[in-house]
DSSP file (Angstrom, degrees, kcal/mol; ACC not computed):
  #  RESIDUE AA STRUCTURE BP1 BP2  ACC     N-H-->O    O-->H-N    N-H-->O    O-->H-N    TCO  KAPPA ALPHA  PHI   PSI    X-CA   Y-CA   Z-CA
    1    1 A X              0   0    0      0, 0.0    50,-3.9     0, 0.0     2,-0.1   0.000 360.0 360.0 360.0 132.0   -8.3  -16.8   56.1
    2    2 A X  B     -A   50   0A   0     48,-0.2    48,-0.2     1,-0.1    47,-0.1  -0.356 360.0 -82.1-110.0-160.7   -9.1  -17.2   52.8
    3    3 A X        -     0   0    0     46,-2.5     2,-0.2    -2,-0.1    46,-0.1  -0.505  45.6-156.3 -84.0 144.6  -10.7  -20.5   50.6
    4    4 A X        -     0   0    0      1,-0.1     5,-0.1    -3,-0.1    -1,-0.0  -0.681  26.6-116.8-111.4 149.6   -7.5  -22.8   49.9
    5    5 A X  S >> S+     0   0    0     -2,-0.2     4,-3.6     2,-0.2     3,-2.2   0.980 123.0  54.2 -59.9 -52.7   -8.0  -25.3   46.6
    6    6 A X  H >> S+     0   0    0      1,-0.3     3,-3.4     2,-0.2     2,-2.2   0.718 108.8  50.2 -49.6 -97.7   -7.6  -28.4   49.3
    7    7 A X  H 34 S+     0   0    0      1,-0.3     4,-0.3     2,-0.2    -1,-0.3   0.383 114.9  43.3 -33.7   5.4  -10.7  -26.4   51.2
    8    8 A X  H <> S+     0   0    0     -2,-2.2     4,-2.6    -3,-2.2    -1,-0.3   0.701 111.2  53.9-106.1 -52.2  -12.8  -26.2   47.8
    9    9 A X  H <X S+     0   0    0     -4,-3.6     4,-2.0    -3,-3.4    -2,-0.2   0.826 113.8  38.4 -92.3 -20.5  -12.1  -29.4   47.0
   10   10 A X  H  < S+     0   0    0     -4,-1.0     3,-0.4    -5,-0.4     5,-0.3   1.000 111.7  57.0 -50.7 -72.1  -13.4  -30.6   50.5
   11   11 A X  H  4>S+     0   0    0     -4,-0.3     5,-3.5     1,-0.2     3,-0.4   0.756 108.9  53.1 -18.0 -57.2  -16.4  -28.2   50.5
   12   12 A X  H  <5S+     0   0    0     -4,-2.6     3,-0.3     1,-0.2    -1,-0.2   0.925 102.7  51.2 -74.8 -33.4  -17.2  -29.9   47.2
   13   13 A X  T  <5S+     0   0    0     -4,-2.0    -2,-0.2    -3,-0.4    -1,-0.2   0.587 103.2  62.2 -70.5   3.7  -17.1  -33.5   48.3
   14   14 A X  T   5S-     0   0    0     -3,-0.4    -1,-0.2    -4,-0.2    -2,-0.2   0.436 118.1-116.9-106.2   3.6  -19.4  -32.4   51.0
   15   15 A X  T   5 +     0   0    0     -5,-0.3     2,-0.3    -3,-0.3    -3,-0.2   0.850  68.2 145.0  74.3  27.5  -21.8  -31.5   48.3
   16   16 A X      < -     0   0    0     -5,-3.5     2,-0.4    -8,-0.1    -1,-0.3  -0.636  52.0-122.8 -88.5 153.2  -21.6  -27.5   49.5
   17   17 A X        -     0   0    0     -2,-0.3     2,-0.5    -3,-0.1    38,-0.4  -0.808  26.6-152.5 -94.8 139.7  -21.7  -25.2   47.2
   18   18 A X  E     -B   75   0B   0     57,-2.7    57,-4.7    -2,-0.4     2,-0.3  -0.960  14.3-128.7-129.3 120.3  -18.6  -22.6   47.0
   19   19 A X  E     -B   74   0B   0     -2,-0.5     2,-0.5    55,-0.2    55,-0.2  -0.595  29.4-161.2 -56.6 120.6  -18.6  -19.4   45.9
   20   20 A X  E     -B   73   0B   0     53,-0.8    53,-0.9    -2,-0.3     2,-0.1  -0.918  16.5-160.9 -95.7 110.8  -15.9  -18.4   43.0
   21   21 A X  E     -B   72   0B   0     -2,-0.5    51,-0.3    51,-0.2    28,-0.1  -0.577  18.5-153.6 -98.8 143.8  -14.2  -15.3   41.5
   22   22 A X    >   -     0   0    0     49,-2.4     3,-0.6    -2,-0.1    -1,-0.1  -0.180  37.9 -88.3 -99.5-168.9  -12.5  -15.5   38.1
   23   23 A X  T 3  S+     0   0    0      1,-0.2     2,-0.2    -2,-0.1    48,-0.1   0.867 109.8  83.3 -66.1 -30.4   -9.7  -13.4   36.8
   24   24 A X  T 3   +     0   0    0     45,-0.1    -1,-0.2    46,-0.1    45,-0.1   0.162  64.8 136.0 -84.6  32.3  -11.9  -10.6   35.3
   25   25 A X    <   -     0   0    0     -3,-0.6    21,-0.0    -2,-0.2    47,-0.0  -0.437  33.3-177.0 -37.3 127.1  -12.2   -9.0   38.7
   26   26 A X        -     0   0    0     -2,-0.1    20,-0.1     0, 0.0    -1,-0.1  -0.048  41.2-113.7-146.5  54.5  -11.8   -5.6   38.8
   27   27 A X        +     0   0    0      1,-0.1    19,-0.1    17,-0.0    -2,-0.0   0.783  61.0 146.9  45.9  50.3  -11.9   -4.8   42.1
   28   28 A X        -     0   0    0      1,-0.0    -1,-0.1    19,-0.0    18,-0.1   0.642  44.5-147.2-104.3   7.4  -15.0   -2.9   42.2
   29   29 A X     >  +     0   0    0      1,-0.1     4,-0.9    16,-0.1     5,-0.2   0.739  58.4 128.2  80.5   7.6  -15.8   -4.1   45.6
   30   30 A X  H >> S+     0   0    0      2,-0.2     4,-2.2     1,-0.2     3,-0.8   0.863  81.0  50.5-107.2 -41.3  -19.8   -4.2   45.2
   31   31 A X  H 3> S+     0   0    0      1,-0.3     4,-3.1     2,-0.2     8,-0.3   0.812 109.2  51.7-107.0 -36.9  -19.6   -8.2   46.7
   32   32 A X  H 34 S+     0   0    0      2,-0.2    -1,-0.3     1,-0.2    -2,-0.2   0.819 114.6  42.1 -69.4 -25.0  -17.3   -6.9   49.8
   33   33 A X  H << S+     0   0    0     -4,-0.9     3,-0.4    -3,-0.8    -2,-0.2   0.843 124.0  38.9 -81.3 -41.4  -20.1   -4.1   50.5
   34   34 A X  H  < S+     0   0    0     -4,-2.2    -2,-0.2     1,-0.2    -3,-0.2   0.949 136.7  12.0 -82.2 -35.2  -22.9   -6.7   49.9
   35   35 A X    >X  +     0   0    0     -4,-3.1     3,-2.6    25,-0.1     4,-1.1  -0.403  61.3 162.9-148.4  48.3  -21.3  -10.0   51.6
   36   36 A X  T 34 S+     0   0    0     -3,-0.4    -4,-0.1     1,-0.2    -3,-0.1   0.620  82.5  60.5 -54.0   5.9  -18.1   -9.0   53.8
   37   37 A X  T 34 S+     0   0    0     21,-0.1    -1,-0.2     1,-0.1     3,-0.1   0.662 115.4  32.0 -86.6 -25.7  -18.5  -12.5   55.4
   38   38 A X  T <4 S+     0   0    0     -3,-2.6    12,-2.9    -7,-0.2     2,-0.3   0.721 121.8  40.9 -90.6 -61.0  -18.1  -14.2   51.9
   39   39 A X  E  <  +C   49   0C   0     -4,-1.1     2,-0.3    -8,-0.3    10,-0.2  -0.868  49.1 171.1-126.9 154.3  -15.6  -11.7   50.2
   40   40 A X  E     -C   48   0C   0      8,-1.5     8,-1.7    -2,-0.3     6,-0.1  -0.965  29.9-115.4-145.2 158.2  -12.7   -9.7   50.6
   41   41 A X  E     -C   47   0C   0     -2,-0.3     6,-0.2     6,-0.2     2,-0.1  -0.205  36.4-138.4 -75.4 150.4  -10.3   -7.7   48.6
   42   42 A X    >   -     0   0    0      4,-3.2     3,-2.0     1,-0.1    -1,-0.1  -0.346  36.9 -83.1-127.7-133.4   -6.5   -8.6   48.2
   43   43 A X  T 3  S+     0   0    0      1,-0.5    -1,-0.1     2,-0.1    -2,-0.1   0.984 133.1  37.7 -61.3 -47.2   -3.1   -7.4   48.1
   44   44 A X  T 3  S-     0   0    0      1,-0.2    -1,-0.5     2,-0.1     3,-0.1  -0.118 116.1-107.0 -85.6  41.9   -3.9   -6.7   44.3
   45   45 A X  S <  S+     0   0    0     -3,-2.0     2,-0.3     1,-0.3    -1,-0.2   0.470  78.7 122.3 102.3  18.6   -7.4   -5.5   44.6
   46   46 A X        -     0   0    0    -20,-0.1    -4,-3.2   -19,-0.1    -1,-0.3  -0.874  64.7-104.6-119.8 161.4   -9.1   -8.2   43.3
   47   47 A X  E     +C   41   0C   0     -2,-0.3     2,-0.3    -6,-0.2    -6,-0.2  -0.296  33.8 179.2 -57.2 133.9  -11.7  -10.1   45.2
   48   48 A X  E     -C   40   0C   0     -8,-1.7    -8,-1.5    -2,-0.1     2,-0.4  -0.986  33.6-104.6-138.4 162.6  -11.3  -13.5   46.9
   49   49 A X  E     -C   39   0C   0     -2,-0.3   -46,-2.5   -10,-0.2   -10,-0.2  -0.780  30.3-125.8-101.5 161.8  -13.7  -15.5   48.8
   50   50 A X  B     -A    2   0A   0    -12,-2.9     2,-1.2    -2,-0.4   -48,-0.2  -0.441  35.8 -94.2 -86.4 129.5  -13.3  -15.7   52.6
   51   51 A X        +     0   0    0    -50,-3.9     2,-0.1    -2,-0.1    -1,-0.1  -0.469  56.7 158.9 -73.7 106.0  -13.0  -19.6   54.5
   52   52 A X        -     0   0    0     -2,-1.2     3,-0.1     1,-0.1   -14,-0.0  -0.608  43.7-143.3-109.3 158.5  -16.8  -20.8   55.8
   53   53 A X  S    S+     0   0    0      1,-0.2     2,-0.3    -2,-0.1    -1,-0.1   0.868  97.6  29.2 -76.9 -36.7  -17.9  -24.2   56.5
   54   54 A X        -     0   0    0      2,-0.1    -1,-0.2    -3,-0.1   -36,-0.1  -0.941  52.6-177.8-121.4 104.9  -20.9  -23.0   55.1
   55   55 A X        +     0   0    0    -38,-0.4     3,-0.4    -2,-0.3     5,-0.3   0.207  50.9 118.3-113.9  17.5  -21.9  -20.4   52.6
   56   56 A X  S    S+     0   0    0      1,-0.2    -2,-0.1     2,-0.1   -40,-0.0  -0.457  81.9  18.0 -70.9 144.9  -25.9  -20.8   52.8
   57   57 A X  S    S+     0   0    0     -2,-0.1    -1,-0.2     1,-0.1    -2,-0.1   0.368  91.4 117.0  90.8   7.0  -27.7  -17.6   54.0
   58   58 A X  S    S-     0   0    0     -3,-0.4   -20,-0.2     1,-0.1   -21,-0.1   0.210  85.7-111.4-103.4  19.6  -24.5  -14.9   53.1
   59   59 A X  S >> S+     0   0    0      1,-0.1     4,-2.0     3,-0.1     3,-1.7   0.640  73.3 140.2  84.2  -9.6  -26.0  -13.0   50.7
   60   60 A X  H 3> S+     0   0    0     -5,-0.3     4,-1.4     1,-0.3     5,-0.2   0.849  71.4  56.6 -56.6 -26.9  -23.6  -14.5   47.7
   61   61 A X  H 34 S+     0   0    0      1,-0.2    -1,-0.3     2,-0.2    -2,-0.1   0.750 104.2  49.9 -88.3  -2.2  -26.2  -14.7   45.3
   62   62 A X  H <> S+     0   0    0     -3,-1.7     4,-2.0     2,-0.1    -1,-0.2   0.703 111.0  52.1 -42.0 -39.1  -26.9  -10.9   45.8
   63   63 A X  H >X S+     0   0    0     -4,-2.0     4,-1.0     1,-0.2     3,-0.6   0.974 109.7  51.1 -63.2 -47.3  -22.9  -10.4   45.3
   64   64 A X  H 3< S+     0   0    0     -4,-1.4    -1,-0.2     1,-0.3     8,-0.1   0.605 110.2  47.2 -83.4 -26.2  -23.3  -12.6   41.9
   65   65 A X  H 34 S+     0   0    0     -5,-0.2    -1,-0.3     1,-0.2    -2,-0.2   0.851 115.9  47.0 -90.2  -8.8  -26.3  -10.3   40.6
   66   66 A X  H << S+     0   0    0     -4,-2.0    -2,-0.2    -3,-0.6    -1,-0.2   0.663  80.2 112.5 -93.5  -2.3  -24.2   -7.0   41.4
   67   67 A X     <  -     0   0    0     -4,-1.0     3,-0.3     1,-0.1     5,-0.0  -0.376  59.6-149.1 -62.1 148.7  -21.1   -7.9   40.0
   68   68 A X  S    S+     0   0    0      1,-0.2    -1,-0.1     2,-0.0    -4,-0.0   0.936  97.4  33.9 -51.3 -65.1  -20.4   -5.7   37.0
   69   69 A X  S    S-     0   0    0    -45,-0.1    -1,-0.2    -3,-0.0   -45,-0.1  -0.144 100.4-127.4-112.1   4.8  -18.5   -8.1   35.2
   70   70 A X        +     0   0    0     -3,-0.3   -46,-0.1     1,-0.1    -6,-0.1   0.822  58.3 145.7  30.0  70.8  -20.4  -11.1   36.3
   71   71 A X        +     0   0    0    -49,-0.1   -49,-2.4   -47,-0.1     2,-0.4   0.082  50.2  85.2-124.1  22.1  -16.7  -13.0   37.5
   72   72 A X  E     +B   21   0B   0    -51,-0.3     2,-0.2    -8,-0.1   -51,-0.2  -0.975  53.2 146.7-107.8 143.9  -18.6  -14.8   40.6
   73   73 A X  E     -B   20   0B   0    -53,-0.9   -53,-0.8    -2,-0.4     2,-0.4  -0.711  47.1 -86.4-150.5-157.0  -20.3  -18.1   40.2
   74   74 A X  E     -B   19   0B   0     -2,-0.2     2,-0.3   -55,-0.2   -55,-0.2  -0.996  25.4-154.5-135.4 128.7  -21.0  -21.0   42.0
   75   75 A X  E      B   18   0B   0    -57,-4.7   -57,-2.7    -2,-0.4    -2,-0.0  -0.851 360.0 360.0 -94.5 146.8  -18.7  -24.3   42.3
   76   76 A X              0   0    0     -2,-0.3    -1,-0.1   -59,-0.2   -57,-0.0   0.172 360.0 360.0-132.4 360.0  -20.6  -27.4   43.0
Protein backbone atom coordinates (compact mmCIF):
# COMPACT_ATOMS: atom_id res chain seq x y z
CA UNK A 1 0.00 0.00 0.00
CA UNK A 2 1.46 3.03 -0.56
CA UNK A 3 1.96 6.48 2.00
CA UNK A 4 -1.53 8.40 1.76
CA UNK A 5 -1.24 12.41 2.66
CA UNK A 6 -3.75 11.55 5.86
CA UNK A 7 -0.89 8.75 6.72
CA UNK A 8 2.07 11.59 6.39
CA UNK A 9 0.20 13.77 8.12
CA UNK A 10 -0.23 11.25 11.02
CA UNK A 11 3.37 9.92 10.78
CA UNK A 12 4.25 13.61 11.32
CA UNK A 13 2.27 14.30 14.44
CA UNK A 14 3.88 11.34 15.83
CA UNK A 15 7.16 13.18 15.40
CA UNK A 16 8.34 10.24 12.71
CA UNK A 17 10.21 11.13 10.12
CA UNK A 18 8.77 10.27 6.44
CA UNK A 19 10.57 9.71 3.63
CA UNK A 20 9.55 11.83 0.29
CA UNK A 21 9.98 11.77 -3.52
CA UNK A 22 9.42 15.01 -5.51
CA UNK A 23 8.36 15.31 -9.11
CA UNK A 24 11.98 15.19 -10.57
CA UNK A 25 11.86 11.38 -10.38
CA UNK A 26 13.07 9.73 -13.14
CA UNK A 27 12.54 6.40 -12.42
CA UNK A 28 15.99 5.28 -12.16
CA UNK A 29 15.15 2.84 -9.61
CA UNK A 30 18.58 2.97 -7.51
CA UNK A 31 16.19 3.59 -4.03
CA UNK A 32 13.94 0.41 -5.06
CA UNK A 33 17.30 -1.72 -5.41
CA UNK A 34 18.66 -0.11 -2.17
CA UNK A 35 15.36 0.03 0.07
CA UNK A 36 12.45 -2.16 -1.57
CA UNK A 37 10.79 -1.99 1.93
CA UNK A 38 10.66 1.90 1.63
CA UNK A 39 10.19 2.41 -2.22
CA UNK A 40 8.54 1.23 -5.10
CA UNK A 41 8.01 2.19 -8.70
CA UNK A 42 4.49 3.12 -10.20
CA UNK A 43 2.18 2.85 -12.87
CA UNK A 44 4.34 5.84 -14.45
CA UNK A 45 7.74 4.79 -13.37
CA UNK A 46 8.32 7.12 -10.89
CA UNK A 47 9.10 6.19 -7.36
CA UNK A 48 6.71 6.42 -4.40
CA UNK A 49 7.27 5.52 -0.85
CA UNK A 50 5.74 2.32 0.47
CA UNK A 51 3.21 2.53 4.01
CA UNK A 52 5.47 1.75 7.40
CA UNK A 53 4.67 2.69 10.90
CA UNK A 54 8.12 3.17 11.05
CA UNK A 55 10.88 4.13 8.64
CA UNK A 56 14.07 3.86 11.18
CA UNK A 57 16.62 1.26 10.14
CA UNK A 58 15.37 0.89 6.09
CA UNK A 59 18.31 2.02 4.53
CA UNK A 60 16.43 5.45 3.21
CA UNK A 61 19.25 7.55 3.86
CA UNK A 62 21.40 5.28 1.57
CA UNK A 63 18.34 5.74 -1.14
CA UNK A 64 18.77 9.70 -0.54
CA UNK A 65 22.71 9.57 -1.20
CA UNK A 66 22.19 7.39 -4.47
CA UNK A 67 19.56 9.26 -6.03
CA UNK A 68 20.81 10.87 -9.18
CA UNK A 69 18.71 13.70 -9.05
CA UNK A 70 18.62 14.04 -5.30
CA UNK A 71 14.30 14.09 -5.36
CA UNK A 72 14.11 12.15 -1.87
CA UNK A 73 14.29 13.94 1.37
CA UNK A 74 13.02 13.72 4.64
CA UNK A 75 9.50 15.20 6.01
CA UNK A 76 9.48 15.92 9.66
Amino acid sequence: MLLTEEQINILKWKWIKVPYVNDTCIWCSACVAISPDVFTLNEEWKSVVLSRDSYEWLSVEDSIMACPVDCISWVE
